[in-house]
MIDOSE-1310 file (N, C-alpha, C; in nm, 2 decimals, decimal comma, always signed):
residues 138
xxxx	+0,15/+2,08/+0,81/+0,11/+1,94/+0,80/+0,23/+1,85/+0,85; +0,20/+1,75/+0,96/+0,28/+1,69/+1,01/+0,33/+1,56/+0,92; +0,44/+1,47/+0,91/+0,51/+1,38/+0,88/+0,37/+1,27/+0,87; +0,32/+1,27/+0,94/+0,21/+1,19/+1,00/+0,06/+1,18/+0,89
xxxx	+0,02/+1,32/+0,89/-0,08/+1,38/+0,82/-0,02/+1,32/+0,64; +0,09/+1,41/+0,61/+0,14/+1,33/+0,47/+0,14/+1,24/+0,45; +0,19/+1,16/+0,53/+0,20/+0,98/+0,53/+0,02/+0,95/+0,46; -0,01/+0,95/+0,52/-0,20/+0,93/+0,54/-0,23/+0,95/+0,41
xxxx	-0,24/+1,11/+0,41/-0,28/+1,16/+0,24/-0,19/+1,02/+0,15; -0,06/+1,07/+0,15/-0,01/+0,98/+0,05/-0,02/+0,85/+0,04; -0,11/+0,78/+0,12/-0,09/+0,62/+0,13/-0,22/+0,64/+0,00; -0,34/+0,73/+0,09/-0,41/+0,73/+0,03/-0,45/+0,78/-0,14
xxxx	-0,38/+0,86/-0,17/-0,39/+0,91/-0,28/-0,26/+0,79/-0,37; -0,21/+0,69/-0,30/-0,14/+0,60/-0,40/-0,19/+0,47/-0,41; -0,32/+0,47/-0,30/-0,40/+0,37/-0,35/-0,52/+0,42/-0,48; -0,57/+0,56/-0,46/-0,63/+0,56/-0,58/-0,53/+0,60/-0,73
xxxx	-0,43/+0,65/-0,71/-0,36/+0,63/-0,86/-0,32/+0,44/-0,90; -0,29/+0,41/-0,83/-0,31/+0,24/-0,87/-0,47/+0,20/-0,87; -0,55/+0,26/-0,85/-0,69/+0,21/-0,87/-0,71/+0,27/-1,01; -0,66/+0,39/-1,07/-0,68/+0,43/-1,23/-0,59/+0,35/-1,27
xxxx	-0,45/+0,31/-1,26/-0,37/+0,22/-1,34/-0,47/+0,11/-1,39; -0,53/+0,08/-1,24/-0,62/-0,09/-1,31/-0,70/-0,06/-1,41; -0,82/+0,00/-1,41/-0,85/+0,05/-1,46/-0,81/+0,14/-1,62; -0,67/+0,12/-1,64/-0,61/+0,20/-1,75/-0,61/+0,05/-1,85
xxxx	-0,59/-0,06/-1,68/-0,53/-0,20/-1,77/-0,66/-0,30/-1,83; -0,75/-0,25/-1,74/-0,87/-0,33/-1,80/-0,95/-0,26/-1,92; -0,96/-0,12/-1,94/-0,99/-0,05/-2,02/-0,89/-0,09/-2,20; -0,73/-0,07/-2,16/-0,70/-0,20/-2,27/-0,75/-0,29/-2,32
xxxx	-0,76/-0,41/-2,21/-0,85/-0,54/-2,22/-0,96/-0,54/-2,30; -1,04/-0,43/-2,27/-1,19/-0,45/-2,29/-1,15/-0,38/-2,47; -1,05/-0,31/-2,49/-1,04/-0,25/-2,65/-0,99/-0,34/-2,75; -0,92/-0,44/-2,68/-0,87/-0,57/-2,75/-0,96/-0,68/-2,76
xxxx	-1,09/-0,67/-2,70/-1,16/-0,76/-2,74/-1,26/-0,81/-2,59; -1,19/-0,79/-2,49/-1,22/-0,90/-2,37/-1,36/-0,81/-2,33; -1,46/-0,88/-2,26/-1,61/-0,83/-2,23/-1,57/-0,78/-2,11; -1,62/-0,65/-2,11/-1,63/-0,58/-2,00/-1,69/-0,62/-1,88
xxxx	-1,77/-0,71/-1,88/-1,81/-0,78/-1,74/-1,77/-0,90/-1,71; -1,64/-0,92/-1,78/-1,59/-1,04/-1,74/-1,48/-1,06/-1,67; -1,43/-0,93/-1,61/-1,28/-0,91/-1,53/-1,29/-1,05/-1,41; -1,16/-1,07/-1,37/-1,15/-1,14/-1,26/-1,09/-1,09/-1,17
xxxx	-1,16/-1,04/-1,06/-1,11/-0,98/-0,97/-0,95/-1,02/-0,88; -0,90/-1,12/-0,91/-0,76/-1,15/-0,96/-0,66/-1,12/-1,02; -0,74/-1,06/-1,14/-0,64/-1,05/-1,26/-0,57/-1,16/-1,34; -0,64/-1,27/-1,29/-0,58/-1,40/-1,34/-0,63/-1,39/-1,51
xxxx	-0,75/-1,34/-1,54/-0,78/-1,30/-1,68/-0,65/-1,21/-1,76; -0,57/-1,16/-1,73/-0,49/-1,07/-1,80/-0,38/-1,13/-1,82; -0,30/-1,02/-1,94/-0,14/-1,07/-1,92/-0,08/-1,04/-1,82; +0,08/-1,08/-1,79/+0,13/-1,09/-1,67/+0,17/-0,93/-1,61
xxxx	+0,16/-0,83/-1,71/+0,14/-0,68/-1,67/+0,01/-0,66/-1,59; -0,11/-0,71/-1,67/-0,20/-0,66/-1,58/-0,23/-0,76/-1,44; -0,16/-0,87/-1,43/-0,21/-0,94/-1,34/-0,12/-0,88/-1,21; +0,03/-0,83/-1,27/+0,08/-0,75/-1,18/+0,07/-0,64/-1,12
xxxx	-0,03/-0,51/-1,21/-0,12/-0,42/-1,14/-0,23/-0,44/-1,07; -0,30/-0,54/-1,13/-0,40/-0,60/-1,01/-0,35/-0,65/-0,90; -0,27/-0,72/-0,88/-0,22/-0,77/-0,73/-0,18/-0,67/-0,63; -0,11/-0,57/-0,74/-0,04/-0,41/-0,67/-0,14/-0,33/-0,61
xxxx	-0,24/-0,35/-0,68/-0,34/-0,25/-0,66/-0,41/-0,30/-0,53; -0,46/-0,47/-0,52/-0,54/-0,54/-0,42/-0,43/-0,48/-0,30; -0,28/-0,55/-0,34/-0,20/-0,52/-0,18/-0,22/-0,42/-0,16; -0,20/-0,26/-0,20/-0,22/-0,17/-0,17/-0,29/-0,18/-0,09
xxxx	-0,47/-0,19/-0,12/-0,60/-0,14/-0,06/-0,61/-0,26/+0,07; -0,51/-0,36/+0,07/-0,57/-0,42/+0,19/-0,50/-0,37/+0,25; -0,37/-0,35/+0,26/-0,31/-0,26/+0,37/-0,32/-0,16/+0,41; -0,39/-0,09/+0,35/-0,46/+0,05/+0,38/-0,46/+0,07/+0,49
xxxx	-0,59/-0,03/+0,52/-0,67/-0,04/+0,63/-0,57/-0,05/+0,79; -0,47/-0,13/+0,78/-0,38/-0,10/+0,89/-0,29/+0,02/+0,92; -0,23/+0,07/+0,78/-0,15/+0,15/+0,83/-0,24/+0,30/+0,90; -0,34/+0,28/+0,76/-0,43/+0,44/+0,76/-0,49/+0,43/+0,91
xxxx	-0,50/+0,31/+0,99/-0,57/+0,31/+1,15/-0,46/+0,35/+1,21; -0,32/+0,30/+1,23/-0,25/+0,39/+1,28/-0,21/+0,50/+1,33; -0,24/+0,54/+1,17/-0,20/+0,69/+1,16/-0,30/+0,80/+1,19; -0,41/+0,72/+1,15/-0,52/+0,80/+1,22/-0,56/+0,80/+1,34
xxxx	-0,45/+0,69/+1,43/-0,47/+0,67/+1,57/-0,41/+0,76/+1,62; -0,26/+0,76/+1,58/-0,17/+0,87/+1,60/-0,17/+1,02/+1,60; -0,34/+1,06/+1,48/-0,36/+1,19/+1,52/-0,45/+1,24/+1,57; -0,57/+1,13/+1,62/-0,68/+1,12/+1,70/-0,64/+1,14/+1,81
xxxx	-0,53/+1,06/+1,90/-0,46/+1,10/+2,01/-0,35/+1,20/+2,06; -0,33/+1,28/+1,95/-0,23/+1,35/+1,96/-0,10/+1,29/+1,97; -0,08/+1,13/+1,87/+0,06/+1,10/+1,95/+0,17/+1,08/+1,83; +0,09/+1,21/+1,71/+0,19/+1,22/+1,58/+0,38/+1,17/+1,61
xxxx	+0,40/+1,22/+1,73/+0,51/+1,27/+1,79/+0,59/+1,08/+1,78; +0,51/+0,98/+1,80/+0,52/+0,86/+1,74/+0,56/+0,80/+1,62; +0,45/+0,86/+1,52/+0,49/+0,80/+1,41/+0,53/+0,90/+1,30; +0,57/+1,05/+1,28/+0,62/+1,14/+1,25/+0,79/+1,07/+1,20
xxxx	+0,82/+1,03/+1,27/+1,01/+0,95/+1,26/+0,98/+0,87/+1,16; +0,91/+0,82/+1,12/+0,93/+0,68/+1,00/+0,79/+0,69/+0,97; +0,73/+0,80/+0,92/+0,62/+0,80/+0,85/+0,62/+0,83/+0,64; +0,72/+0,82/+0,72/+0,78/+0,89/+0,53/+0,87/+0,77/+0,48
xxxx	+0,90/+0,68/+0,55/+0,99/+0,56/+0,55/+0,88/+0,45/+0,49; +0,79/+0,40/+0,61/+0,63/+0,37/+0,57/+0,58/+0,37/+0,40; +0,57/+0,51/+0,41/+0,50/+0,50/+0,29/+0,61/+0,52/+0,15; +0,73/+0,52/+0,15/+0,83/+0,49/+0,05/+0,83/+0,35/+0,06
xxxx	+0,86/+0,28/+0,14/+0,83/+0,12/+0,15/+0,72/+0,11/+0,07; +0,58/+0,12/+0,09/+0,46/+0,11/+0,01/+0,48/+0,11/-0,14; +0,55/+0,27/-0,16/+0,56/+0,29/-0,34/+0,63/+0,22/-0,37; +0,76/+0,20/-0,29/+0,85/+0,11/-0,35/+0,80/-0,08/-0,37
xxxx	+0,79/-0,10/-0,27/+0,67/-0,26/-0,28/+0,57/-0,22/-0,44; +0,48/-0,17/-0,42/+0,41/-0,15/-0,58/+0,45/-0,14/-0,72; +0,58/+0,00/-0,70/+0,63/+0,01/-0,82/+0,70/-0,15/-0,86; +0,74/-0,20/-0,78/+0,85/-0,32/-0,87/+0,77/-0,44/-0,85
xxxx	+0,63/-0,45/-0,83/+0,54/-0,56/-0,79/+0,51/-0,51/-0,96; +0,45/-0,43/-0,99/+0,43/-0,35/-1,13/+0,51/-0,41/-1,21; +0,67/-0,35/-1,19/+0,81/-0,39/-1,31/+0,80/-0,52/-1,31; +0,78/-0,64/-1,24/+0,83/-0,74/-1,28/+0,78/-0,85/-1,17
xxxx	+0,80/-0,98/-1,18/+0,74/-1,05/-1,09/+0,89/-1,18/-1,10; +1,01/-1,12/-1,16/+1,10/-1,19/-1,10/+1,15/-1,19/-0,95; +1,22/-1,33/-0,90/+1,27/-1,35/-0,78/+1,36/-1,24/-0,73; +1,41/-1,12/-0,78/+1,51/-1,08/-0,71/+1,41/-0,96/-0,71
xxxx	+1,26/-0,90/-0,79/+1,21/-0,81/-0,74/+1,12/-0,89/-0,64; +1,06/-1,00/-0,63/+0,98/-1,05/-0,53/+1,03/-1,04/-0,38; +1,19/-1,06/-0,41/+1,26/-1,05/-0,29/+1,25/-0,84/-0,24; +1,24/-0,79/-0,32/+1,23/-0,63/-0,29/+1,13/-0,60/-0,25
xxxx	+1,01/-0,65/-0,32/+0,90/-0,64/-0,25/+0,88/-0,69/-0,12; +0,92/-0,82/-0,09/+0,86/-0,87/+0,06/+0,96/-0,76/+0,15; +1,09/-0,76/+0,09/+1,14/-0,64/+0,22/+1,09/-0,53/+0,22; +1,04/-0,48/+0,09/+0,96/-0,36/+0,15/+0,83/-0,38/+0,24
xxxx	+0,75/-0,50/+0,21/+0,65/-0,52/+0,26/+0,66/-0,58/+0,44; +0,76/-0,59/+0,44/+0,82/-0,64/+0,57/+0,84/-0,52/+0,64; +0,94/-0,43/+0,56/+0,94/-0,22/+0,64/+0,77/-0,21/+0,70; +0,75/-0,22/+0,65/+0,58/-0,19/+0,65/+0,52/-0,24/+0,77
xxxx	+0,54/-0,37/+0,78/+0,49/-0,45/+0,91/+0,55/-0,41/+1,02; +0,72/-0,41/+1,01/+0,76/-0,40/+1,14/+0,78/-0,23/+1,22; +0,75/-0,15/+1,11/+0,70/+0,00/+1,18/+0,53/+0,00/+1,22; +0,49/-0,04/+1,15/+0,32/-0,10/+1,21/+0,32/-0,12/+1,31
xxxx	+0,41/-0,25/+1,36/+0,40/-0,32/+1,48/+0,47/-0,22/+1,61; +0,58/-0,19/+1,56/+0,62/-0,11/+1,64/+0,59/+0,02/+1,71; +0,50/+0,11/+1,60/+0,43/+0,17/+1,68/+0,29/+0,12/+1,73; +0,22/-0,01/+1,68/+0,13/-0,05/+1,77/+0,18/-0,01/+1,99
xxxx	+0,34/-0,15/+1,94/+0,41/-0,11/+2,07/+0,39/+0,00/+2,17; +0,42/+0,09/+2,10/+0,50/+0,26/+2,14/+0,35/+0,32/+2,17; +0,26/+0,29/+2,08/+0,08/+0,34/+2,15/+0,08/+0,31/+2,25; +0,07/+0,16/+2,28/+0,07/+0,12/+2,41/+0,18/+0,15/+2,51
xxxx	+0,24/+0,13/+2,55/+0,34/+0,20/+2,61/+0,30/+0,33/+2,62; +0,27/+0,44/+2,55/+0,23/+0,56/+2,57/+0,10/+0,63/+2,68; +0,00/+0,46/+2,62/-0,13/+0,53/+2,66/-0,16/+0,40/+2,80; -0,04/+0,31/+2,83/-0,06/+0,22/+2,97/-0,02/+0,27/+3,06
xx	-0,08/+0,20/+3,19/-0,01/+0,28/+3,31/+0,12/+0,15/+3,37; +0,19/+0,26/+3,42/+0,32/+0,21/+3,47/+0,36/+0,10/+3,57
């Protein structure tokens, strides 16, 4: 299994363990009293723990979508050899962005998160780059 292939699985399988965390937090909610069909897909309904795994959990699943096209571009074309170097970088950025989106929603983790979430963008972009370049003519 390439650097590439892991990446993938593990984006993926850390957006569904933050999809049971929510899930762990609304299941509290609803034992404390709150109606089960009254969540806000925000999390603006919860305390500031759960509004912070709901956010964790939304960022997660929206970015999915970009990195998992990547990477799945990368091994639809054969061009692992791309994103293999900083595929494991990628997705520690991700856990790390969540985990402390999770711990706390002070300024000095808000600041950890946007740099992780910044790692994120600018290896994205970068290998957008490097596709191109790979698969243009000269």
């Amino acid at each position: 299994m390439t650097a590439t292939t892991c990446a993938l699985l593990g984006f993926i399988a850390w957006s569904i363990l933050l999809t049971f965390a929510l899930v762990g937090v609304r299941a509290a909610a609803t034992l404390k009293g709150k109606a089960l069909n009254t969540f806000s897909a925000t999390g603006a309904d919860l305390d500031s723990f759960g509004l912070r795994v709901t956010r964790a959990h939304g960022n997660s699943v929206e970015n999915l979508a970009i990195v998992a096209c990547l990477l799945l571009y990368a091994i639809s074309t054969d061009q692992t050899a791309i994103t293999n170097g900083l595929a494991a970088v990628i997705f520690g950025a991700r856990v790390v962005q969540s985990v402390v989106h999770i711990a706390s929603g002070s300024v000095p983790a808000v600041l950890v998160r946007a740099t992780a979430f910044t790692v994120q963008m600018v290896v994205s972009l970068m290998w957008v780059w490097q596709f191109y370049h790979a698969t243009s003519p000269t």
